[in-house]
Steps between C-alpha positions, in 0.01 A plus 500: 500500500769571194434818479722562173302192377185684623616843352584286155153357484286893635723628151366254259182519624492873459660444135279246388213626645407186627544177743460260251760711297718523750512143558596423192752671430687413856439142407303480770128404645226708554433396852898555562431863354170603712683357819832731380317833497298437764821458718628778414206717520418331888923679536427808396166545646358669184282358214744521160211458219112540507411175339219465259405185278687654214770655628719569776581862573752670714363715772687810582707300731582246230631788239752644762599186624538337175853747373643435808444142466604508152838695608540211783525244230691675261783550824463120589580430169774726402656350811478136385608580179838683648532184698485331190723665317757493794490117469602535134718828535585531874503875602540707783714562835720238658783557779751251515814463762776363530871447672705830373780284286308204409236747376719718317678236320208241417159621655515907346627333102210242512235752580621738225494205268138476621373833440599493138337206459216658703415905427235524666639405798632717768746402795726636795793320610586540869859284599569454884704285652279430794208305490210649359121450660292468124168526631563773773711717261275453230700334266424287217810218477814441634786329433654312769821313565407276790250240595130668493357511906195734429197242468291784343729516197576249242864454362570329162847433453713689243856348604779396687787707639836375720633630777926497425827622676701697280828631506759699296722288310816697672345435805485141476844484349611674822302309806436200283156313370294389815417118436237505797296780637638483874846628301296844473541577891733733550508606175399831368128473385303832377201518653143630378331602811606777778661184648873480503434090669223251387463133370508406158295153416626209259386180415724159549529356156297175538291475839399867467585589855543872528835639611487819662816697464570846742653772293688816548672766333560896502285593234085493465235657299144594464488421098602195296693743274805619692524203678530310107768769413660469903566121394575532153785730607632248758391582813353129570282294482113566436187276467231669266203324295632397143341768290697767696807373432466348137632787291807531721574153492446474131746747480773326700503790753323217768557152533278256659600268796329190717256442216396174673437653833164736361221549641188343312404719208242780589156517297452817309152587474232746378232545758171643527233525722273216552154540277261278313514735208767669396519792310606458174818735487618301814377208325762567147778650747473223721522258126766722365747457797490182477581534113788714591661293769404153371797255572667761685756398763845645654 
């Protein structure tokens, strides 16, 4: 039994104060009607009208159950029309994450750009630079540099981003411009990781074999920043994805070296958790991202 279809039909059968009348005006068939009520009466266990050959009226049962059935439908449909007015206007809560610089120099302008577009919508930022569990952390979307692995989540790709060796200019004017990455062992390399020692991957132009390369040097970090700054101020070299790099290279403090050695491009992606229907703030984030970022590579 529909029992909001049932509670529909016990209404307009009190309000019309009839079957036939109530059939009517739900576009429906008599039969359909008698077979409605009685279902619902066999549910509650209780007799809703005393029926004569005029007139069907409530019994005592029937009055009290008929405002709470009425305040049933009036919920059910104040919550389709939200719904519906979410598709047209999305509204509400949505927690995004991302990595910490990526997200404060692409992902955190986007979504502000979004919100004035959007006032009735609400959202919290997190930025983290490890990777983020959506569905047990109970978060909305992500945005992800790396090839999705989850199963349960679907990825639709926003971009591209490189993974580049940089250098100072004075640097390279000093130990000289590698033309191959096996020139980078022994040299001073920055590192990202508690490390000081660990392999650094390239790609031979052409076949695409990788070349793994060991590394060293004195200096490591747990940030992207200082190590940036640590190689912009010529203490080696440093690999880093493109967009961390960009605004020091554009400014000639960083220099770029054994371009035709990278790495395949990474995918940038917004991801969300795997559902059949999506809310529709996800739905217009999830569209507006890929607005934002559309032809966007680095």
């Amino acid at each position: 039994m529909d029992r909001l279809k049932a509670m529909q039909t016990f209404v307009q059968i009190a309000d019309q104060g009839s079957l036939t009348g109530a059939a009517r005006v739900l576009d429906s068939s008599l039969p359909a009607v008698v077979r409605s009520l009685a279902a619902l009466e066999a549910h509650l266990g209780v007799r809703l009208f005393h029926r004569t050959t005029r007139r069907n009226a409530l019994t005592e049962e029937g009055r009290n159950y008929l405002q709470s059935a009425r305040e049933v439908l009036a919920a059910a449909d104040a919550a389709d029309q939200a719904l519906k007015r979410e598709a047209r206007e999305p509204a509400g809560q949505l927690t995004i994450t991302a990595p910490v610089l990526f997200g404060h120099m692409y992902v955190s302008p986007a979504v502000t750009r979004f919100l004035q577009r959007h006032p009735q919508m609400r959202c919290s930022v997190l930025l983290h630079d490890r990777k983020v569990d959506l569905l047990e952390e109970g978060i909305d979307v992500g945005i992800r540099i790396s090839p999705l692995e989850d199963s349960s989540l679907v990825a639709q790709t926003l971009g591209t981003i490189r993974t580049m060796v940089v250098a100072s200019p004075a640097w390279l004017r000093q130990q000289g411009v590698p033309a191959h990455p096996r020139d980078l062992q022994g040299a001073e390399c920055v590192r990202i990781h508690q490390s000081m020692v660990g392999d650094w991957t390239f790609r031979e132009p052409g076949s695409g074999k990788p070349i793994r390369v060991q590394t060293d040097g004195r200096l490591s970090f747990n940030h992207i920043a200082p190590a940036v700054e640590a190689c912009a101020a010529g203490m080696g070299f440093g690999m880093f994805l493109s967009y961390q790099v960009m605004p020091q290279v554009a400014q000639g403090r960083l220099q770029i070296v054994l371009q035709d050695f990278e790495a395949p491009p990474r995918p940038v992606s917004v991801i969300y958790p795997h559902a059949r229907l999506m809310p529709a703030r996800t739905r217009a984030f999830v569209d507006w991202m890929k607005q934002e970022f559309s032809g966007f590579a680095l």
